[in-house]
C-alpha positions as a LaTeX table, in Angstrom:
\begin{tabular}{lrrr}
\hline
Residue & $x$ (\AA) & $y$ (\AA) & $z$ (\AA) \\
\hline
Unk1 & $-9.53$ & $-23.86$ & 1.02 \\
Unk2 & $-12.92$ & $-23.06$ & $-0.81$ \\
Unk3 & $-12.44$ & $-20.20$ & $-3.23$ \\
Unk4 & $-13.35$ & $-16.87$ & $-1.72$ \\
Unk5 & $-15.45$ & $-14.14$ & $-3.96$ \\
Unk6 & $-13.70$ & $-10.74$ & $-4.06$ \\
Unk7 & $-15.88$ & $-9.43$ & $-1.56$ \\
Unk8 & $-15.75$ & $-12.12$ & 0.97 \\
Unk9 & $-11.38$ & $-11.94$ & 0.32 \\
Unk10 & $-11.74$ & $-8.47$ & 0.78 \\
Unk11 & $-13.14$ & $-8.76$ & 4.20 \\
Unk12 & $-10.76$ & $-11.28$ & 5.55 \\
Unk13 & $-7.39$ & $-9.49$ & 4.39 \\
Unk14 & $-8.80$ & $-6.15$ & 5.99 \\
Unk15 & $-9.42$ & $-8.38$ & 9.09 \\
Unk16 & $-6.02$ & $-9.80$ & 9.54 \\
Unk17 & $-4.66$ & $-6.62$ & 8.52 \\
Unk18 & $-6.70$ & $-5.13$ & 11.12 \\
Unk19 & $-5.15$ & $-8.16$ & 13.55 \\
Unk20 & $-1.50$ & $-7.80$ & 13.09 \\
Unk21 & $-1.14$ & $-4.17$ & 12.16 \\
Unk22 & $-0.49$ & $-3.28$ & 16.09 \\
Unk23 & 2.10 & $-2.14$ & 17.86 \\
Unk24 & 1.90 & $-5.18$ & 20.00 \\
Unk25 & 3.56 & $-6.82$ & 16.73 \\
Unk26 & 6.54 & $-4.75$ & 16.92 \\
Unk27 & 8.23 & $-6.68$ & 20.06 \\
Unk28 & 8.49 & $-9.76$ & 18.25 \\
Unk29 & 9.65 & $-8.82$ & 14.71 \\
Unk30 & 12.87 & $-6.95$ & 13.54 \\
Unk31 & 10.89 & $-3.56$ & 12.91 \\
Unk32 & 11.53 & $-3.21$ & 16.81 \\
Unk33 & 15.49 & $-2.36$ & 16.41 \\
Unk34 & 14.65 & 0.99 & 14.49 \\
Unk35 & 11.95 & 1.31 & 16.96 \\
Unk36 & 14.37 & 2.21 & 19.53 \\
Unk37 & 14.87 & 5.28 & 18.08 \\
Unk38 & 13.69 & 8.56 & 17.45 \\
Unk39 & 16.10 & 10.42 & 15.06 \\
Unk40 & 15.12 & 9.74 & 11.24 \\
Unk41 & 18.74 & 9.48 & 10.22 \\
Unk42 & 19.25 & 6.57 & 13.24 \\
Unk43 & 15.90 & 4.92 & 12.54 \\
Unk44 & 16.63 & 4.44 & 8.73 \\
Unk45 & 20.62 & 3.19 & 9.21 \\
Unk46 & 19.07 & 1.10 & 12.37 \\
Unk47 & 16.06 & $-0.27$ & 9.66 \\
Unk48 & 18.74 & $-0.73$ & 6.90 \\
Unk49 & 20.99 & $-2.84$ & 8.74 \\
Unk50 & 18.33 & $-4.77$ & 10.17 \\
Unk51 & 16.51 & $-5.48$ & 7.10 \\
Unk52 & 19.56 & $-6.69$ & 5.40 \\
Unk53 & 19.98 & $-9.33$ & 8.11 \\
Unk54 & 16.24 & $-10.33$ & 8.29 \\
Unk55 & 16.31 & $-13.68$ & 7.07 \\
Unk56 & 16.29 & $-16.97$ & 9.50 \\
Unk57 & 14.85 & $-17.34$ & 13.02 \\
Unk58 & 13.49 & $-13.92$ & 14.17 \\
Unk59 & 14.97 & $-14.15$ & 17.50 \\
Unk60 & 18.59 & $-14.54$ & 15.85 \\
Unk61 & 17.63 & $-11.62$ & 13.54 \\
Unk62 & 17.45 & $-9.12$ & 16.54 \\
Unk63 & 19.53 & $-10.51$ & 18.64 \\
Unk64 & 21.96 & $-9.95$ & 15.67 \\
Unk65 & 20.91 & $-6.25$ & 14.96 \\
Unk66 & 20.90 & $-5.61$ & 18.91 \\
Unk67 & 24.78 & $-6.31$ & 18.75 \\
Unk68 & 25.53 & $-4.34$ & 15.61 \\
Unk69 & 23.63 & $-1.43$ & 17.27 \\
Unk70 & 25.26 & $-2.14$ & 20.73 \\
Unk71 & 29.14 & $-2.18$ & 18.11 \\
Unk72 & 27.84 & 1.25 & 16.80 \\
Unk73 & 27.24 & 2.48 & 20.43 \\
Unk74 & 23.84 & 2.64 & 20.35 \\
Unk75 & 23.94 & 5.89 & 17.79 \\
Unk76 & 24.38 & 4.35 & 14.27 \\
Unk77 & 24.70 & 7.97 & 12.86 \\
Unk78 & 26.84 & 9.31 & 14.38 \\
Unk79 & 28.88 & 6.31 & 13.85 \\
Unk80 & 28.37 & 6.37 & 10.18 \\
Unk81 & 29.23 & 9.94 & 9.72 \\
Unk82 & 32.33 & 9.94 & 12.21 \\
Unk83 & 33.85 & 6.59 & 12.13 \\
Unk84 & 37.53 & 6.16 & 11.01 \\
Unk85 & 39.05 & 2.74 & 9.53 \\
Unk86 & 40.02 & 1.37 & 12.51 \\
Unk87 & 36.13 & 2.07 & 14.24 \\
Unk88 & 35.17 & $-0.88$ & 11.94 \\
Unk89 & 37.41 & $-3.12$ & 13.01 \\
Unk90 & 35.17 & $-4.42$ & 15.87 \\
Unk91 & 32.76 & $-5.74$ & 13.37 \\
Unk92 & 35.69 & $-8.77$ & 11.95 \\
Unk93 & 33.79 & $-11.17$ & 13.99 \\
Unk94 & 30.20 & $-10.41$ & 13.42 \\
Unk95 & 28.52 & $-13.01$ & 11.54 \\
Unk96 & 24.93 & $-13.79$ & 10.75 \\
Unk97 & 24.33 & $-16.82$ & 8.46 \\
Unk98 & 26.40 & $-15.98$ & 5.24 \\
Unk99 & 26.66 & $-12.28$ & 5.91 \\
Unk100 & 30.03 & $-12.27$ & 7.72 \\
Unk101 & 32.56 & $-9.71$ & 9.00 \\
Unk102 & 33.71 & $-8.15$ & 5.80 \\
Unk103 & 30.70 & $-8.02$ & 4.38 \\
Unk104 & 28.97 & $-6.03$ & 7.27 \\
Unk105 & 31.99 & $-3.85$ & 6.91 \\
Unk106 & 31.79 & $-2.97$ & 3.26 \\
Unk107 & 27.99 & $-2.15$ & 4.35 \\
Unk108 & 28.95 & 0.38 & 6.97 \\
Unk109 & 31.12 & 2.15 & 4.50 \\
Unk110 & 28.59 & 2.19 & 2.17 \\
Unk111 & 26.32 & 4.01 & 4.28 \\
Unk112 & 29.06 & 6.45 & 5.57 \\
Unk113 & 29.44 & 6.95 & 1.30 \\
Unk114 & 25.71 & 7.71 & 1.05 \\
Unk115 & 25.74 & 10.09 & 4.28 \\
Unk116 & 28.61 & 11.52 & 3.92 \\
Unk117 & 28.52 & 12.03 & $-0.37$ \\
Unk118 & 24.77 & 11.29 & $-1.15$ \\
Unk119 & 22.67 & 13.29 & 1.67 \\
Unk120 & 21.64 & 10.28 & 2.95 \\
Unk121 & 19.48 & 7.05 & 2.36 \\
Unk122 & 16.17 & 9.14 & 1.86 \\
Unk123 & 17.34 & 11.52 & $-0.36$ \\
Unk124 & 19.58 & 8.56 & $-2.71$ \\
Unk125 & 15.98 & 6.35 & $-3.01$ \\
Unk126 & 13.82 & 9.67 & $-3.98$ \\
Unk127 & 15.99 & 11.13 & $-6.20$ \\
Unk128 & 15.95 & 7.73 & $-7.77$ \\
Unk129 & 12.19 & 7.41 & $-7.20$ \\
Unk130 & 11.68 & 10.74 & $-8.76$ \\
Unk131 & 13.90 & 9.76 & $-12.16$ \\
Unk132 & 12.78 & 5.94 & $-12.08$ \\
Unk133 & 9.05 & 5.87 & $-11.31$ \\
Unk134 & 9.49 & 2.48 & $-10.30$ \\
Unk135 & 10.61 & 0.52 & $-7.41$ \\
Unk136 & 11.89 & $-1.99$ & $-9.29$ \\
Unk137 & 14.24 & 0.18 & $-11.00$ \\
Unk138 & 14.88 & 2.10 & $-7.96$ \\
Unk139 & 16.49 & $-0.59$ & $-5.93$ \\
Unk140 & 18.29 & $-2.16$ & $-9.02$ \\
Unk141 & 20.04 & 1.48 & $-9.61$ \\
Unk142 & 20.98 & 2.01 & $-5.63$ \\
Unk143 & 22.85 & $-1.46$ & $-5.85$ \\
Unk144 & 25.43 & 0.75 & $-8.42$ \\
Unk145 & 25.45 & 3.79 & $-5.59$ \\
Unk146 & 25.97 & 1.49 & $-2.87$ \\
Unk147 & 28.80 & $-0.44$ & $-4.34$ \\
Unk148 & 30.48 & 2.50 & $-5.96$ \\
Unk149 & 33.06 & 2.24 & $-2.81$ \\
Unk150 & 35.89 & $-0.17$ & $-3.40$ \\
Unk151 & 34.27 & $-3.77$ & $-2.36$ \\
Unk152 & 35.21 & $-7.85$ & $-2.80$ \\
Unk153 & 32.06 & $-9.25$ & $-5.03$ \\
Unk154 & 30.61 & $-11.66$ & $-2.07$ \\
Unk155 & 28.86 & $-8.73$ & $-0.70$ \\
Unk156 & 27.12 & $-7.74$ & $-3.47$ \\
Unk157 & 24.56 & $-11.23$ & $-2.77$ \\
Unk158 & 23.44 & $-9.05$ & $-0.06$ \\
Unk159 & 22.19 & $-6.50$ & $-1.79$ \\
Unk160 & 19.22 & $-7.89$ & $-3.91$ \\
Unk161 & 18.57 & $-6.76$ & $-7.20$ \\
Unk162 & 15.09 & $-7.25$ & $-8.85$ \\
Unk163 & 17.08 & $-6.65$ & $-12.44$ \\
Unk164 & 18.58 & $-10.36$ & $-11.87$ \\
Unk165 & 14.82 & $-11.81$ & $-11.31$ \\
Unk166 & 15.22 & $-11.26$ & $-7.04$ \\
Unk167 & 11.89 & $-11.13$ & $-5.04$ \\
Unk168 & 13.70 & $-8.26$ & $-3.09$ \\
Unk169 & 11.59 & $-9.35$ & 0.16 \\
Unk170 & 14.47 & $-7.76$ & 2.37 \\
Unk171 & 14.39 & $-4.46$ & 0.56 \\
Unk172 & 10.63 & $-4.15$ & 0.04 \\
Unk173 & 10.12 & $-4.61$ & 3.67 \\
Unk174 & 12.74 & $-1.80$ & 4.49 \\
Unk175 & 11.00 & 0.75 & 2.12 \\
Unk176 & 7.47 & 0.12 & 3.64 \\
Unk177 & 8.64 & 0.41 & 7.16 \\
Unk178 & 10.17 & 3.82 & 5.85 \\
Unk179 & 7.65 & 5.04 & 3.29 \\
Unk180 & 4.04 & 3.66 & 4.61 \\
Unk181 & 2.55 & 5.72 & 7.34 \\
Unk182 & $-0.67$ & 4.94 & 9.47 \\
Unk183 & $-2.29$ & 5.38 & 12.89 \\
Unk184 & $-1.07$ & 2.43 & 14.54 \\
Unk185 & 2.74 & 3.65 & 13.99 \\
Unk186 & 4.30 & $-0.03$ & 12.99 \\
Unk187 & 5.70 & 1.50 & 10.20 \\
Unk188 & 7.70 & 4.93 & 10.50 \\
Unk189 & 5.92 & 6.73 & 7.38 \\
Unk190 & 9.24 & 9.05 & 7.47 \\
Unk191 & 10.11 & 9.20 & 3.86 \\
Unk192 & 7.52 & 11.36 & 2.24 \\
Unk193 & 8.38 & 11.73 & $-1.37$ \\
Unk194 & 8.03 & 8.04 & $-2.92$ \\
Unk195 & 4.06 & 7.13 & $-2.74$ \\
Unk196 & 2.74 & 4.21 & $-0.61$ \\
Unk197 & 0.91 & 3.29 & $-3.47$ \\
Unk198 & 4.21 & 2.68 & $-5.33$ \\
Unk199 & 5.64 & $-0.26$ & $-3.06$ \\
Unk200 & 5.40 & $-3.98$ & $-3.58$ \\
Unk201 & 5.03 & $-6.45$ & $-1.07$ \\
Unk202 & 7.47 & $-8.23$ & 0.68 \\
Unk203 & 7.47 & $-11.33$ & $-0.30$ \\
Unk204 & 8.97 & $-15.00$ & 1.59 \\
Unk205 & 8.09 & $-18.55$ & 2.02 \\
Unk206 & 5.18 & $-17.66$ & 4.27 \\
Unk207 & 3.67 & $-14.94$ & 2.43 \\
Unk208 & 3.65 & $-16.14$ & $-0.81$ \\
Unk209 & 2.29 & $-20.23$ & 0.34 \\
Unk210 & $-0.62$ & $-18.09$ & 2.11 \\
Unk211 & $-1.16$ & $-16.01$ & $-1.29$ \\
Unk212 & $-1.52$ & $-18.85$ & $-2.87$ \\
Unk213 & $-3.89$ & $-20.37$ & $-0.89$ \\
Unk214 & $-5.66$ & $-17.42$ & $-1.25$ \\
Unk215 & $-5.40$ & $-17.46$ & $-4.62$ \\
Unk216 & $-3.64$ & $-13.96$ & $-4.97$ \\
Unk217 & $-0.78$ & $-15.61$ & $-6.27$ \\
Unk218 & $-0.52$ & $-18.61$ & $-9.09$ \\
Unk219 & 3.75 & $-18.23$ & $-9.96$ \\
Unk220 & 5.34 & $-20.78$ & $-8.00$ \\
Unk221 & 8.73 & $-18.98$ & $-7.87$ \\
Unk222 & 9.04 & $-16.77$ & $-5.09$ \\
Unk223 & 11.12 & $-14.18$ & $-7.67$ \\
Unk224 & 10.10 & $-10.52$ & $-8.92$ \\
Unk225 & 7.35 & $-11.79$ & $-11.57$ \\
Unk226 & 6.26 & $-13.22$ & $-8.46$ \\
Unk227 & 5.80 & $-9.88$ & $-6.40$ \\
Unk228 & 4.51 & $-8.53$ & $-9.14$ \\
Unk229 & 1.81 & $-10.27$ & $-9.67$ \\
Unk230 & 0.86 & $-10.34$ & $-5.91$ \\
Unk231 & 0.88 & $-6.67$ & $-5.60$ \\
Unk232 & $-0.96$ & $-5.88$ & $-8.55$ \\
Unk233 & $-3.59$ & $-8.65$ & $-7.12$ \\
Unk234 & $-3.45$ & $-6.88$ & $-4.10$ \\
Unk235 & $-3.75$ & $-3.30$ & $-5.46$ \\
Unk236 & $-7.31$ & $-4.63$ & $-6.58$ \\
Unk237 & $-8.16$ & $-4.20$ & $-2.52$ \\
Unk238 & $-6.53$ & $-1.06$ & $-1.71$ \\
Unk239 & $-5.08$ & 1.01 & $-4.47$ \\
Unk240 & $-3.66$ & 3.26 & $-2.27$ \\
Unk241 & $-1.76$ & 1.07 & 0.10 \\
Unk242 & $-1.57$ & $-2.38$ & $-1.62$ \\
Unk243 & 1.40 & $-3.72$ & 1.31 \\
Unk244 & $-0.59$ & $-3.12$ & 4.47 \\
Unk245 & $-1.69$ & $-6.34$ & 3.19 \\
Unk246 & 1.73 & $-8.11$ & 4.06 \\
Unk247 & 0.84 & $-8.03$ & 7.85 \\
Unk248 & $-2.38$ & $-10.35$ & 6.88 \\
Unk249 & $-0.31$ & $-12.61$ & 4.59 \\
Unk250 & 3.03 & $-12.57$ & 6.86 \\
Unk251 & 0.49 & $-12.98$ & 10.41 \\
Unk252 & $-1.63$ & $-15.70$ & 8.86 \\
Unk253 & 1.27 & $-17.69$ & 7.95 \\
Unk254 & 3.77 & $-16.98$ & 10.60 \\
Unk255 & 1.25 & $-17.00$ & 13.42 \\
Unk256 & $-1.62$ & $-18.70$ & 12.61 \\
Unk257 & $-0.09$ & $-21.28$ & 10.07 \\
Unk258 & $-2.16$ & $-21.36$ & 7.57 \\
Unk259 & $-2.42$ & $-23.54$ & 4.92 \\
\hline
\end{tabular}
C-alpha cells in the first residue's frame, strides 16, 4: 500500500471508525453477551467471562459465553454472590479450546472473591488505576487479586499479564468495552474513574497485520512493546480516545481483509 501522509491516515481511520463503530456490529461480535443486560454488576461479570474466552471463531466464542450465561441462569450476579460449591459443579464439562472445566471454575470463584471481598470488578481495577497510573501495571497487579483464592497453576495462562511481555488483547478489549463511552453505545462507558485516554488497544493477528500495513506499527511481535507502540501511534490521532481506533483496524481486517 502507498504510504499515507498523516492527514490523509487520519481521514481513513476516522472513516472506518465511523464504519464499524455501530450497533449493527454488536450482533456479530462477543460484546453482544454483556449486551443482554442491563445491570452494571451483570454486564461486567457477563463482559469478563466473555472476554476471557474471546479467542478462535467468533461464532464458537458466543455460542460458548451463551452457555456459561444460560449455566449461571441467565443472572451471572446473583450467581456469583450466592453460589455454593456444589452450584459450580455444572461447569466440569464446559470447555472452550484450552480453557476447560476447572479452569472456568477457579474463574467463577475468583469473581465471587472480588464481589464478595473486593466490592467488585470496578472498584478492584480503579483502586488499582488510581495507585498504578498505568494499565499495564493495573492488569499485571489484578492477576495477584484474582489468584489470591486457592488455584492449580494452568489457569493462571488465562489470565494475561503484560509484566511477562503479553499483548493483553483479551483484557484490553474488556476494559474499553467497560471504560470507553460514546453515542453509538457499542461500548458500555460504565466505569467512570480510569480515563479513556489511559487504555491501549487491543491487539490480534488482524489488527496488528492491518497496523502494519498502515504503518502504525513496525514490531513484528504481537507482545506488549507491540501495543505500545501502536497506541502511542494512535494517540497521535485522538489523544483522548486513542482505541476507538481498534474498530477501524479490527473491521478492516476482519471484514474487509485487508492487506
Amino acid at each position: 500500500m502507498e504510504k499515507l501522509t498523516h492527514s490523509e491516515l487520519f481521514d481513513f481511520l476516522e472513516l472506518k471508525y465511523l464504519k464499524y463503530n455501530q450497533c449493527s456490529f454488536i450482533e456479530s461480535d462477543p460484546i453482544s453477551i454483556p449486551h443482554q443486560f442491563s445491570k452494571k454488576e451483570d454486564i461486567e461479570i457477563a463482559g469478563f467471562l466473555t472476554s476471557i474466552i474471546a479467542w478462535g471463531q467468533r461464532t464458537t466464542i458466543i455460542n460458548n459465553a451463551n452457555r456459561l450465561m444460560n449455566l449461571m441462569e441467565g443472572s451471572p450476579f446473583e450467581f456469583i454472590i450466592y453460589a455454593h460449591d456444589k452450584d459450580f459443579l455444572k461447569f466440569e464439562n464446559f470447555v472452550h479450546r484450552t480453557f476447560n472445566g476447572i479452569d472456568c471454575i477457579c474463574f467463577l470463584k475468583s469473581l465471587q472473591n472480588i464481589y464478595r471481598n473486593h466490592q467488585g470488578l470496578e472498584t478492584v481495577f480503579s483502586n488499582l488505576y488510581t495507585e498504578k497510573q498505568s494499565i499495564k501495571d493495573v492488569i499485571s497487579e489484578f492477576n495477584k487479586v484474582f489468584f489470591e483464592i486457592a488455584h492449580i497453576s494452568r489457569s493462571e495462562k488465562h489470565l494475561a499479564n503484560p509484566i511477562n511481555g503479553s499483548a493483553a488483547k483479551r483484557l484490553n478489549m474488556f476494559l474499553r468495552w467497560m471504560i470507553r463511552k460514546d453515542k453509538t453505545g457499542v461500548d458500555f462507558g460504565i466505569w467512570k474513574q480510569i480515563p479513556t485516554s489511559a487504555l491501549f488497544c487491543p491487539l490480534d493477528v488482524h489488527s496488528g497485520n492491518v497496523a502494519r500495513t498502515l504503518g502504525l506499527l513496525n514490531r513484528k511481535q504481537n507482545d506488549w512493546n507491540a501495543v505500545e507502540e501502536l497506541t502511542s501511534n494512535l494517540r497521535k490521532f485522538d489523544s483522548n480516545d486513542p482505541v476507538k481506533y481498534d474498530f477501524a483496524l479490527f473491521g478492516l481486517g476482519v471484514f474487509e481483509k485487508f492487506k
